[in-house]
FIZA-760780 format. One record per residue (C-alpha): x, y, z. Coordinates in steps of 0.05 Angstrom, whole numbers, plus 32768, in hexadecimal, padded with zeros to 4 digits. Example, Ala and Ser with C-alpha at 12.3 -4.5 7.8 and 13.67 -1.06 7.14 Angstrom:
2
@u 80F6	v 7FA6	w 809C $
@u 8111	v 7FEB	w 808F $
//
This chain:
165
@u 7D4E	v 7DC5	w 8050 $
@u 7D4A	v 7E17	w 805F $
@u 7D3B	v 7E43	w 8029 $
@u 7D25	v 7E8C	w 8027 $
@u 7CDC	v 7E92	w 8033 $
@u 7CDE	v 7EBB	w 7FEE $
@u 7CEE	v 7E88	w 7FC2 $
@u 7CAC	v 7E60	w 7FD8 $
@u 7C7B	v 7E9A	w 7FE3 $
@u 7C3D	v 7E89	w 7FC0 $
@u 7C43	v 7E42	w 7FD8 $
@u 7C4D	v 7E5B	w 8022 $
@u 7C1D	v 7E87	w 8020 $
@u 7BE1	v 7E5A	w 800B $
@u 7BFE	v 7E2D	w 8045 $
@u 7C00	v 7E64	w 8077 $
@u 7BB6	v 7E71	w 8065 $
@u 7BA3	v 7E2E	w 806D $
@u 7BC3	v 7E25	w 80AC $
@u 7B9F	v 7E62	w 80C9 $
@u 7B59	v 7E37	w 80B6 $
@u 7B72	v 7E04	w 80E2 $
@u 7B68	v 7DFF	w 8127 $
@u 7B9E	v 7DD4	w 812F $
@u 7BCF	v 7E0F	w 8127 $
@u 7BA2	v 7E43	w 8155 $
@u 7BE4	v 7E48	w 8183 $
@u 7C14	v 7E64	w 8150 $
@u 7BE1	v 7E97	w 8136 $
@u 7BDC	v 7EBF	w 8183 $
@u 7B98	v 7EDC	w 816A $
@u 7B4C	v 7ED4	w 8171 $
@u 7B3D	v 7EE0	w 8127 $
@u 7B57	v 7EBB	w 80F0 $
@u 7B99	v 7ED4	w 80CD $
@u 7B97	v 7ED4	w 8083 $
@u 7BD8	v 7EF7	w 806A $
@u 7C28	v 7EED	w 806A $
@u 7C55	v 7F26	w 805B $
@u 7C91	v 7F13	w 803A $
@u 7CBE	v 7F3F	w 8040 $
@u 7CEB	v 7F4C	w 800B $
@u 7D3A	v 7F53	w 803C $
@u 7D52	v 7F2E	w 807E $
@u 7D62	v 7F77	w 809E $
@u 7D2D	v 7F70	w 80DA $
@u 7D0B	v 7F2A	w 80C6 $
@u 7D24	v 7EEF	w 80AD $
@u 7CF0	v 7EBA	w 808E $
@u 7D03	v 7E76	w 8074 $
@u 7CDF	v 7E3C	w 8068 $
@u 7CED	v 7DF0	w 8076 $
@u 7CE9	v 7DBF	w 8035 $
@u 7CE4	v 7D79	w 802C $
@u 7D0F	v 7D57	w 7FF2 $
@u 7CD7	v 7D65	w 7FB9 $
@u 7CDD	v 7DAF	w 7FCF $
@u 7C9A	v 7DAA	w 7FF2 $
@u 7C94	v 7DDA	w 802B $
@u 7C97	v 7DBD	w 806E $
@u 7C95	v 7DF9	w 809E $
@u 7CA5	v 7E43	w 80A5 $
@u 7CD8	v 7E6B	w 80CC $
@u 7CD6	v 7EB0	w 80D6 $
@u 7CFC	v 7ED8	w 810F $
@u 7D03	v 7F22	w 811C $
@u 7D4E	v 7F3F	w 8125 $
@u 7D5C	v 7F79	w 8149 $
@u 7D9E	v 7F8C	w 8126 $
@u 7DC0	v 7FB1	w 8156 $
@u 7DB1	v 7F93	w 8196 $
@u 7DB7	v 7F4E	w 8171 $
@u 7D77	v 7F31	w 8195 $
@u 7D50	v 7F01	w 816A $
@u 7CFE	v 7F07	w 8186 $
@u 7CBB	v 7EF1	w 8166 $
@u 7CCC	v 7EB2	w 8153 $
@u 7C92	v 7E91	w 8120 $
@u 7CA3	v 7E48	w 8114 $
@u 7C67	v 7E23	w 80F8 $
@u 7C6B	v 7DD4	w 80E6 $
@u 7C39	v 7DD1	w 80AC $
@u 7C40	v 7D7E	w 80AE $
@u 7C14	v 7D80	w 80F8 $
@u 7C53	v 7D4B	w 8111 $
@u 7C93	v 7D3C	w 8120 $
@u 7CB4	v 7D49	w 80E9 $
@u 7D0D	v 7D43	w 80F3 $
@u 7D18	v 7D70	w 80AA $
@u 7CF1	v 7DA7	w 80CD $
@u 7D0E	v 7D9E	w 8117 $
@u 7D55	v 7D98	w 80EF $
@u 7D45	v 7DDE	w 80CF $
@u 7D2A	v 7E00	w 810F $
@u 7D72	v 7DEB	w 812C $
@u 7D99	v 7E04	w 80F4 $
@u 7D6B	v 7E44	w 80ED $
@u 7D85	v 7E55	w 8139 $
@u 7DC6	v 7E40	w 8128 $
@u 7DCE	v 7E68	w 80F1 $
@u 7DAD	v 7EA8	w 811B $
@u 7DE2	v 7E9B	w 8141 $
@u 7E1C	v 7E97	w 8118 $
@u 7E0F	v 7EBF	w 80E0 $
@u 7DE6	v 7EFA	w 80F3 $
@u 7E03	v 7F00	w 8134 $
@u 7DC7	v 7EF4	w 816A $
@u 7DDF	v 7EFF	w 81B0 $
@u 7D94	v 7EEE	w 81D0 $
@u 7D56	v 7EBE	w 81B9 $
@u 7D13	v 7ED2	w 81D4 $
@u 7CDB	v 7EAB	w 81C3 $
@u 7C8F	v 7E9C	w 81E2 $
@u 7C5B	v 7E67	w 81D7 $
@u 7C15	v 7E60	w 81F7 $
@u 7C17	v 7E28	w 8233 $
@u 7BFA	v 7DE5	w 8220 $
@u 7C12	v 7DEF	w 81D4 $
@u 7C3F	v 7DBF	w 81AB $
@u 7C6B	v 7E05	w 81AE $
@u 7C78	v 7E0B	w 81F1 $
@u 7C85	v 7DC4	w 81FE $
@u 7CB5	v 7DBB	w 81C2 $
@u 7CD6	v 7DFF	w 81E5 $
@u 7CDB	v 7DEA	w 822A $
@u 7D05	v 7DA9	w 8210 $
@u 7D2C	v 7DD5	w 81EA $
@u 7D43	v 7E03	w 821B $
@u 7D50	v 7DC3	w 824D $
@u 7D76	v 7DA8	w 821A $
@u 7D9D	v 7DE5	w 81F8 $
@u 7DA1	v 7E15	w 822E $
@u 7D71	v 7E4B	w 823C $
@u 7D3D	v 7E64	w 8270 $
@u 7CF1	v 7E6E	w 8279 $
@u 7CE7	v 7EB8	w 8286 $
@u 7CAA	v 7EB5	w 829B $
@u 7C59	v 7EA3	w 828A $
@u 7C22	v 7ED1	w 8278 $
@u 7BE6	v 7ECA	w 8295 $
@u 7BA7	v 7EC3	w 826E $
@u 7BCD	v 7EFA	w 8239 $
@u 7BAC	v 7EE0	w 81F6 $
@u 7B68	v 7ECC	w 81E6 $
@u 7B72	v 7E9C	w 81A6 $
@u 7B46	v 7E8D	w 816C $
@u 7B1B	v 7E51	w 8198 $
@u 7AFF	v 7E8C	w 81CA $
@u 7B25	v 7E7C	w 8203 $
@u 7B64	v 7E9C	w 8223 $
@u 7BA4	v 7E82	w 8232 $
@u 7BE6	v 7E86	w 8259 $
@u 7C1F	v 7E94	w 8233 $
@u 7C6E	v 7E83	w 8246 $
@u 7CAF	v 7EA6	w 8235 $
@u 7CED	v 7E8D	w 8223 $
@u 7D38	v 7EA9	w 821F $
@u 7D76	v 7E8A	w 820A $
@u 7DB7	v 7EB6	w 8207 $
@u 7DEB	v 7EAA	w 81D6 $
@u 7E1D	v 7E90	w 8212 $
@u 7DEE	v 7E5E	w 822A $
@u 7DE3	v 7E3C	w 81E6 $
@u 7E01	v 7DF6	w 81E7 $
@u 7DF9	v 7DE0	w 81A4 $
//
């Protein structure tokens, strides 16, 4: 179920701090150094954060998604699956977080990246293949990540016409 990020900040924070400890999740971070802090911002004006909870109000995942509120373009996408698998409440709530995006706020455009060889980009590519939607375009060697090396990066763009969901 999708509630505001908010609600559950102390609990997603110490999450979001242990997830940066964990190598595991070195693909959603996009940095060499270790990322300790979550702002949580207190309106949905330019970024809209929700998490993902499980029926004991455990927190399954975060959400987060910057708006541009007059072109209606919805960019920087930060969806992070604290469970480490498949988990359908979370993929159900990424669906309905677009949805939504789309309905109620308006988005015309969806542009999100992930770093080649992630569980990101392959969970994207499906998507678009399945729901409309285009690579842009790969990155070459455009981030060096928290493990030392460098990797590709890959763009993605689904506008609001193409959606078929």
């Amino acid at each position: 179920m999708l509630k505001q990020a908010i609600l559950y900040e102390e609990q997603l924070k110490r999450k979001y701090i242990e997830a940066s400890c964990d190598d595991y999740f070195k693909f959603y971070f996009s940095s060499s150094c270790r990322e300790f802090s979550l702002k949580i911002h207190d309106n949905d004006y330019w970024t809209i954060q929700m998490v993902s909870v499980d029926k004991n109000d455990n927190i399954i995942g975060f959400i987060s998604v910057d708006m541009n509120n007059d072109s209606k373009v919805a960019k920087y996408f930060g969806i992070i699956n604290f469970t480490k698998k498949l988990n359908i409440i979370f993929a159900m709530d990424v669906i309905r977080f677009i949805r939504d995006l789309r309905d109620r706020h308006g988005a015309s455009k969806f542009e999100f990246t992930a770093f080649v060889g992630g569980s990101a980009e392959k969970m994207y590519q499906e998507f678009i293949k399945k729901h409309g939607g285009r690579v842009v375009g790969t990155y070459k060697n455009s981030t060096k990540l928290v493990d030392g090396k460098y990797y590709d990066s890959r763009m993605f763009e689904i506008m609001r016409e193409d959606m078929n969901f």
